[in-house]
RODO-2510 file (C-alpha; in nm, 4 decimals, decimal comma):
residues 302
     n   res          X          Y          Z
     1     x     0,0000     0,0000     0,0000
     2     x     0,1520     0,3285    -0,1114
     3     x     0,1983     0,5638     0,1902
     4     x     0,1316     0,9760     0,1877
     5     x     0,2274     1,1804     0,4621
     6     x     0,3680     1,4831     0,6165
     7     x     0,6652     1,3991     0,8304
     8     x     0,7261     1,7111     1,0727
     9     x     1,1066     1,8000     1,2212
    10     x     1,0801     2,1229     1,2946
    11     x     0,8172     2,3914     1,3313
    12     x     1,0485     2,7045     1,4728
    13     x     1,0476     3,0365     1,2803
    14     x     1,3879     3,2641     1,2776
    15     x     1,4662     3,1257     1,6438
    16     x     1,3993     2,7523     1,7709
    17     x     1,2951     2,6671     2,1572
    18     x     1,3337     2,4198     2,3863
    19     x     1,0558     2,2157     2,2214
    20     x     1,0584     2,3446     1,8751
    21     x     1,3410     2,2726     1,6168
    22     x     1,4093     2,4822     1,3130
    23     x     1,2149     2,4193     1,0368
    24     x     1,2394     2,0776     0,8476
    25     x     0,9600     1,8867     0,6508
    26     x     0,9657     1,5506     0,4502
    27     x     0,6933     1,4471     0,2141
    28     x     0,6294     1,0971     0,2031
    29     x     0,4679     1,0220    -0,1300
    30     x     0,4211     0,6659    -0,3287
    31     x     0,7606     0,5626    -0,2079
    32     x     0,9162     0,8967    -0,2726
    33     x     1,0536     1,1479    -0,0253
    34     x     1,0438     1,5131    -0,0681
    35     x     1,2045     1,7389     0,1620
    36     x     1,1475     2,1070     0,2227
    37     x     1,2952     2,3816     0,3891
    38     x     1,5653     2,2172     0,5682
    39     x     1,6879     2,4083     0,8966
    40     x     1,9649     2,4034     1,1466
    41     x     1,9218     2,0366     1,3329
    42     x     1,7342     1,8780     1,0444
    43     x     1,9851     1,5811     0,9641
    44     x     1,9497     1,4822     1,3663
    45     x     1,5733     1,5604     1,3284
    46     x     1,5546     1,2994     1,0355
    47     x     1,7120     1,0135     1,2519
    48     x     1,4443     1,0928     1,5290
    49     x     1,1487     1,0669     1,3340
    50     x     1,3045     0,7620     1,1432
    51     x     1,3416     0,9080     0,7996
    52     x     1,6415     0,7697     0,6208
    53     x     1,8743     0,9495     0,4289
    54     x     1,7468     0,7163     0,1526
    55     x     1,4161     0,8115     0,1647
    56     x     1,5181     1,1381    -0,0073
    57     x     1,4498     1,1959    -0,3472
    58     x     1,3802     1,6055    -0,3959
    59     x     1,5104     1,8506    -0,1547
    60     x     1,2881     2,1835    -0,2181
    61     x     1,4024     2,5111    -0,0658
    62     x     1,2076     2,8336    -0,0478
    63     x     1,4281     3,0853     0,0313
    64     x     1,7746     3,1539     0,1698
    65     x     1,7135     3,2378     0,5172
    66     x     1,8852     3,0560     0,7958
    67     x     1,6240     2,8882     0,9188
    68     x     1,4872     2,7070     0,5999
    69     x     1,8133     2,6369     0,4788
    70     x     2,0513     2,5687     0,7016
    71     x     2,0316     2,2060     0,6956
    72     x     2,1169     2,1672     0,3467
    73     x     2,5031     2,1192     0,3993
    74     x     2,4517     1,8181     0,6670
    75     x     2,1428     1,6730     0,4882
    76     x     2,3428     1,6474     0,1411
    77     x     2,6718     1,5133     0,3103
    78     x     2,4429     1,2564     0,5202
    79     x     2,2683     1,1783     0,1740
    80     x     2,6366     1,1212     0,0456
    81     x     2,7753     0,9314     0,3058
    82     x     2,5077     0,7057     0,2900
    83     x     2,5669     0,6539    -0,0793
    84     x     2,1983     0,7173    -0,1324
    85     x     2,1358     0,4400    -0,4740
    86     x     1,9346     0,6869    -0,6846
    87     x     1,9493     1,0736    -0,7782
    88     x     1,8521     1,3793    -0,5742
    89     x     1,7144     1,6779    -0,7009
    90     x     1,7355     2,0156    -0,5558
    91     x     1,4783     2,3029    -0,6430
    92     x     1,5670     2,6464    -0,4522
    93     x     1,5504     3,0297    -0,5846
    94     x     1,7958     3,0867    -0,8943
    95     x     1,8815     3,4003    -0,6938
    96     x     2,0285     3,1936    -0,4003
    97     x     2,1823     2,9572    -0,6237
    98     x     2,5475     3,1495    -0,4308
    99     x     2,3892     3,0109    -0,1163
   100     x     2,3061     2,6696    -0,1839
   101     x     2,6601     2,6166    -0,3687
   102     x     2,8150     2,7653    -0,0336
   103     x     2,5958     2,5187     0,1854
   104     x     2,6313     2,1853    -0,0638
   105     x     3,0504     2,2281    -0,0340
   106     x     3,0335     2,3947     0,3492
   107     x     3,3119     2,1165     0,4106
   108     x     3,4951     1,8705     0,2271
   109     x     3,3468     1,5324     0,1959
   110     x     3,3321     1,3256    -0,1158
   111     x     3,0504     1,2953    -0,2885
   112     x     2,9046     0,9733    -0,3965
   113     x     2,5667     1,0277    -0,5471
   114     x     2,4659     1,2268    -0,8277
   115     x     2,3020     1,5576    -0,7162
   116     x     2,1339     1,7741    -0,9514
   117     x     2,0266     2,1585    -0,9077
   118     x     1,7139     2,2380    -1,1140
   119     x     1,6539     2,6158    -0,9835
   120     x     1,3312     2,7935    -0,9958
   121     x     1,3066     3,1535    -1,1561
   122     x     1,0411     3,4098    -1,2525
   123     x     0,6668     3,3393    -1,1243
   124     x     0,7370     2,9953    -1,0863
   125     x     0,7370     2,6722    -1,3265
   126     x     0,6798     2,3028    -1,3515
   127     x     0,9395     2,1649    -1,1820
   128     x     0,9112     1,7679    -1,2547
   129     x     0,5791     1,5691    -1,4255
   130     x     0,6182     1,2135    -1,3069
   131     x     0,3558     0,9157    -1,3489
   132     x     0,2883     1,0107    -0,9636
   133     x     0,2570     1,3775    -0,9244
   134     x     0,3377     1,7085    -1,0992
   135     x     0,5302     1,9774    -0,8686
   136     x     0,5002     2,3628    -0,9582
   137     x     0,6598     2,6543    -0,7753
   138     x     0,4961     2,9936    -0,7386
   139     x     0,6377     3,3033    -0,5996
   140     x     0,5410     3,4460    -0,2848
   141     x     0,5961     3,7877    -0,1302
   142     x     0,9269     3,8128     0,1421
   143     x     1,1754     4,0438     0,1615
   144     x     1,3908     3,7992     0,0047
   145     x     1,3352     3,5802    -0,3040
   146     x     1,0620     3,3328    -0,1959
   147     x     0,8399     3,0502    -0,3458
   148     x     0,6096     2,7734    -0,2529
   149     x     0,5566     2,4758    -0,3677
   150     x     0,2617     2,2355    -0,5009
   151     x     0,2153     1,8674    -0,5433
   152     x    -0,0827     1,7749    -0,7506
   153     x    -0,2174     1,4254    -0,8857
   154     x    -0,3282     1,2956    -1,2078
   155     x    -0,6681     1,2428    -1,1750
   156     x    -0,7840     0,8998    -1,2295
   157     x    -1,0860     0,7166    -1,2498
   158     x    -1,2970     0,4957    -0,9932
   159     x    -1,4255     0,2165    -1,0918
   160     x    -1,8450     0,1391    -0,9625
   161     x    -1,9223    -0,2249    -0,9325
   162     x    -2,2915    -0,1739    -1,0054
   163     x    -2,2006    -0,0896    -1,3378
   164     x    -1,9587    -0,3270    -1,4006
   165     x    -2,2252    -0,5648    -1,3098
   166     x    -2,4577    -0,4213    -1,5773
   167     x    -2,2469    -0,4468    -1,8358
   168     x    -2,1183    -0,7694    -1,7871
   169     x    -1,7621    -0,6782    -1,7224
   170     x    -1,5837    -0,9102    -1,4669
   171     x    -1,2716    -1,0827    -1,3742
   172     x    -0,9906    -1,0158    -1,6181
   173     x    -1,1792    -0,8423    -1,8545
   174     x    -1,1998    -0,5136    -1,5539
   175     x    -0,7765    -0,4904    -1,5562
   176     x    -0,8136    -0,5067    -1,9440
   177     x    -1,0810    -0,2646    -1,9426
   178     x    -0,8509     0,0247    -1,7245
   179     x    -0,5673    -0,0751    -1,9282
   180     x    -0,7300    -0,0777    -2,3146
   181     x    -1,0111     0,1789    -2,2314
   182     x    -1,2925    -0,0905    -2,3816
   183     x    -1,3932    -0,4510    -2,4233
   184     x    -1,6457    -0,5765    -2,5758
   185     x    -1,7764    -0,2256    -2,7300
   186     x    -1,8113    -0,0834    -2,3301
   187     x    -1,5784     0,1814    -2,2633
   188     x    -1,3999     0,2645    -1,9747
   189     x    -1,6432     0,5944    -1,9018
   190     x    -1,9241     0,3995    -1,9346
   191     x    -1,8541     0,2049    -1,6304
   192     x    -1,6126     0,4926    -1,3814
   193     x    -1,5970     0,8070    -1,2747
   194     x    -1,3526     1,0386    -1,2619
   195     x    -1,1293     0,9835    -0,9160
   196     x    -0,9549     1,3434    -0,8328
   197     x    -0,5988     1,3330    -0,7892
   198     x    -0,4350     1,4679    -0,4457
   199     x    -0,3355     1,7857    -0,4349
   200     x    -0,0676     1,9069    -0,1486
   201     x     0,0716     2,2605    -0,0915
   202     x     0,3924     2,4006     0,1130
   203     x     0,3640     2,7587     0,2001
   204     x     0,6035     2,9373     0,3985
   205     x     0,7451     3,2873     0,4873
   206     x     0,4703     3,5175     0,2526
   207     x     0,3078     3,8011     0,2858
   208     x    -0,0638     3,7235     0,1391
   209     x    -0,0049     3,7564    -0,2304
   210     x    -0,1650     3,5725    -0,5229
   211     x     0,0886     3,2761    -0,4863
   212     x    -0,0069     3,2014    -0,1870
   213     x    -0,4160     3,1502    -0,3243
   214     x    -0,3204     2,9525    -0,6503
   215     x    -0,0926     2,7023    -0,4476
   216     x    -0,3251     2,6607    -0,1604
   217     x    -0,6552     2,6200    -0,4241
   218     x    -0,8581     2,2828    -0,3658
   219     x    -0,5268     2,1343    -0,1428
   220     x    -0,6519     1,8105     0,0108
   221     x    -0,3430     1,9580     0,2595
   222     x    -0,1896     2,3055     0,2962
   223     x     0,0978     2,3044     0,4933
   224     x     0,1245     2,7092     0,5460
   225     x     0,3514     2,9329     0,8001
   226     x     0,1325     3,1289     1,0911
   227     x     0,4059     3,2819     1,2150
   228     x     0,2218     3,5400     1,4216
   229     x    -0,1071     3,5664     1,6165
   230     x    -0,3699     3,8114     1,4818
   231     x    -0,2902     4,0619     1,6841
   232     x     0,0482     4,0898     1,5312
   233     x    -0,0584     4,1245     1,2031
   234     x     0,1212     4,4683     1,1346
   235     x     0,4437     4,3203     1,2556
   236     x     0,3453     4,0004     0,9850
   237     x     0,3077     4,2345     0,7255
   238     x     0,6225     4,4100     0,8148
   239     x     0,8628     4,1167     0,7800
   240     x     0,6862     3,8992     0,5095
   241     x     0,4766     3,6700     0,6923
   242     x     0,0955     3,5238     0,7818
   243     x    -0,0482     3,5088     1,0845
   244     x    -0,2708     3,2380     1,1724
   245     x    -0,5964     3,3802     1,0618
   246     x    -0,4933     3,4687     0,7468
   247     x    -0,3564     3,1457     0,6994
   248     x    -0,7350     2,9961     0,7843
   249     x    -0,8555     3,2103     0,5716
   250     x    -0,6355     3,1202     0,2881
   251     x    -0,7453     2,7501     0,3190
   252     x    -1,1131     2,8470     0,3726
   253     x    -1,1845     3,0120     0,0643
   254     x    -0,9540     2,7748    -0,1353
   255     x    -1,1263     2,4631    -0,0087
   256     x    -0,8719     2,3158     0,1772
   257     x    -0,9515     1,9793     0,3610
   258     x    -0,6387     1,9492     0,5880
   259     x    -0,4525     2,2440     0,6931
   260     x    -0,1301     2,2263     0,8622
   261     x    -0,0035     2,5516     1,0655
   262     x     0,3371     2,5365     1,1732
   263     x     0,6367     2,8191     1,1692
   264     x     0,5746     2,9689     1,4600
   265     x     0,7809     3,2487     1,6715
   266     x     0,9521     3,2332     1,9827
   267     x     0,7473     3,4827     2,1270
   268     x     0,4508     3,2329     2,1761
   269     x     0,4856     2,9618     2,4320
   270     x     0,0824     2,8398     2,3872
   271     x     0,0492     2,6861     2,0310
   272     x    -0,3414     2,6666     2,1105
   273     x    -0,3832     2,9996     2,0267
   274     x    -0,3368     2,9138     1,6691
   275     x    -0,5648     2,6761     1,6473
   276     x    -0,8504     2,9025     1,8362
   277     x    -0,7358     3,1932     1,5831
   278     x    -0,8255     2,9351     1,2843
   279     x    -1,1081     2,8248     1,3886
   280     x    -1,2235     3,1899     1,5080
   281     x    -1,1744     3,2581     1,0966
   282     x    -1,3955     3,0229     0,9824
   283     x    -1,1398     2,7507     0,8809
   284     x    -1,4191     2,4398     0,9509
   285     x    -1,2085     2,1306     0,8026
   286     x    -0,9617     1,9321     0,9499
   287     x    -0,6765     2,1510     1,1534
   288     x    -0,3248     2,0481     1,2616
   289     x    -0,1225     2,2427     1,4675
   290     x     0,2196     2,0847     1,3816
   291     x     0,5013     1,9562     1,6439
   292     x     0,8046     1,8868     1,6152
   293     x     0,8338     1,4881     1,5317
   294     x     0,4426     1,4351     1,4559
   295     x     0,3414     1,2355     1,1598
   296     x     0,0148     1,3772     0,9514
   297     x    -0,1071     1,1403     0,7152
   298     x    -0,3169     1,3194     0,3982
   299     x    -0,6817     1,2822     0,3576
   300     x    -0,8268     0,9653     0,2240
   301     x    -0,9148     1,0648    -0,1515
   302     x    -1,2728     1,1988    -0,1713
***
């Protein structure tokens, strides 16, 4: 059974805590492991929450602050040492491309598995179209180069038994149906519907902009930064960030079904006041407040 979920490491802003590492997310997808936003800690993170080194397929970075990229040096020299068998990709802002050449050959090490750097410039782009998924960047609003990323599906099609029964169509004949598209003069419509692909969405340090909407639009998850409560909202504004209600409102009106705050300051000790400050906007579907080591799985296709 293919497995999809959000592994958290960390879930600090510009400064972690006692109980919140810097930033560090892995995407778990159809045997596939997409990383994002690695910060400070992440590679000791990784062997905490049991994700191997192996496990890593895309490393995705949004910008070049500290705390979303930190990590990169240790997690590419782990992924190195480990002599990971297949090749990595790394997306990150052509402007940084300085940074993440600085953090890839921080130290010497030798390097054992092919890495390739497939930057992301403009308003964003198609990254990668596999059989599994397409991911797209867009840009987001931050006092530095910024942009977010998006994960979305093929759609399918679901096959209904009842008719399948009415047309006659059973045993082999149903795998040679899916694969051929029709047997016996009954097409593949006839007897399906259409089964929506999964759609999954990594926002992080943004002012509300456009690219913020069009990645978070229909996201069976949004993983999205609420750096500050709603009474901080100036001081979001100010350095290029959401605060938690604007993040529920985000996934609100885009139809999100899972939404994932996490990226929070040092200046808040409670994390329940994000959640109350969600809810309070009129986000109504399911809500995670991430921690540091939690698993999330993604919603069960519709």
């Amino acid at each position: 059974m293919s497995v999809r979920e959000l592994v958290v490491l960390g879930t600090a802003s510009q400064v972690p805590t006692r109980h919140r590492n810097h930033n560090g997310y892995v995407l778990l997808w159809d045997g596939e492991g997409l990383m994002f936003d690695p910060g400070e800690g992440t590679q000791r993170q990784m062997l905490r929450a049991g994700v191997a080194a192996h496990d890593l397929n895309r490393i995705c970075v949004t910008h070049f602050h500290g705390d979303h990229s930190l990590g990169v040096a240790g997690v590419v020299q782990r992924i190195n040492l480990d002599r990971v068998p297949h090749p990595v990709t790394a997306h990150y802002p052509a402007s940084g491309r300085r940074f993440f050449q600085r953090l890839r050959y921080a130290t010497a090490y030798r390097e054992t598995v092919q890495l390739t750097e497939e930057p992301v410039a403009g308003t964003g782009a198609v990254l990668a179209d596999t059989p599994s998924y397409r991911l797209e960047a867009r840009r987001l609003s931050h006092p530095v180069e910024s942009y977010g990323y998006r994960i979305t599906e093929p759609d399918g099609r679901r096959m209904l038994p009842e008719l399948l029964a009415a047309h006659g169509i059973t045993g082999p004949d149903v795998g040679r149906l899916q694969r051929e598209g029709a047997v016996r003069g009954v097409r593949l419509e006839d007897v399906s519907e259409v089964r929506r692909g999964q759609r999954f969405a990594f926002v992080m340090d943004t002012r509300l902009c456009e690219g913020v909407h069009a990645l978070a639009e229909g996201c069976d998850m949004l993983v999205i930064e609420s750096t500050f409560t709603d009474e901080d909202e100036d001081l979001a504004t100010e350095h290029g960030h959401l605060t938690a209600g604007q993040a529920a409102r985000v996934a609100a009106a885009g139809g999100v079904r899972h939404l994932v705050l996490t990226h929070f300051s040092q200046r808040y000790a409670d994390p329940s006041v994000f959640e109350q400050q969600a809810r309070a906007a009129g986000f109504d579907g399911e809500l995670t407040v991430a921690r540091d080591l939690m698993r999330v799985p993604l919603p069960k296709r519709r």
